[in-house]
C-alpha positions, 0 to 999 in steps of 0.5 A: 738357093742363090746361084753363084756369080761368074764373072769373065773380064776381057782386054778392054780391047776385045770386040764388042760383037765377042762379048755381046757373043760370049754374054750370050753363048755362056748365059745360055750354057751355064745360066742354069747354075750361074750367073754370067757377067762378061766384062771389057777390062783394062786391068789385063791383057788376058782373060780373067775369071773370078766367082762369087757367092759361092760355098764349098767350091773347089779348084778343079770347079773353076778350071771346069768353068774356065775350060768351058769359056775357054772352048766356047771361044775356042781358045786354048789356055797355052795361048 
């Protein structure tokens, strides 16, 4: 079966050491069920988190997810 695509857009102003760290870091800690792209954008000044290809997923699966970014970068979802 194929894995779902999770995908992580940063300001485009985020440094480029955070995201070659992120791709790696989240590759290694969810790259058994998910595919991870990490992305500079200059669509947000926040974090953004989509999925794809996924079947069946609910709300409190891309919280977990988003959770999980969230604190391998050490960020708190109030900031």
């Amino acid at each position: 079966m194929a894995k779902p695509i999770f995908t992580i857009g940063f300001p485009q102003d985020a440094d480029p050491e955070q995201l070659r760290g992120a791709q790696d870091g989240l590759s290694k800690k969810l790259g058994e069920d998910y595919h991870v792209i990490v992305y500079a954008t200059s669509k947000t000044q926040d974090i953004k988190f989509d999925l794809f290809n996924v079947v069946d997923v609910d709300d409190s699966t891309i919280e977990e997810l988003k959770q999980t970014v969230l604190d391998s970068l050490k960020i708190t979802d109030d900031e």
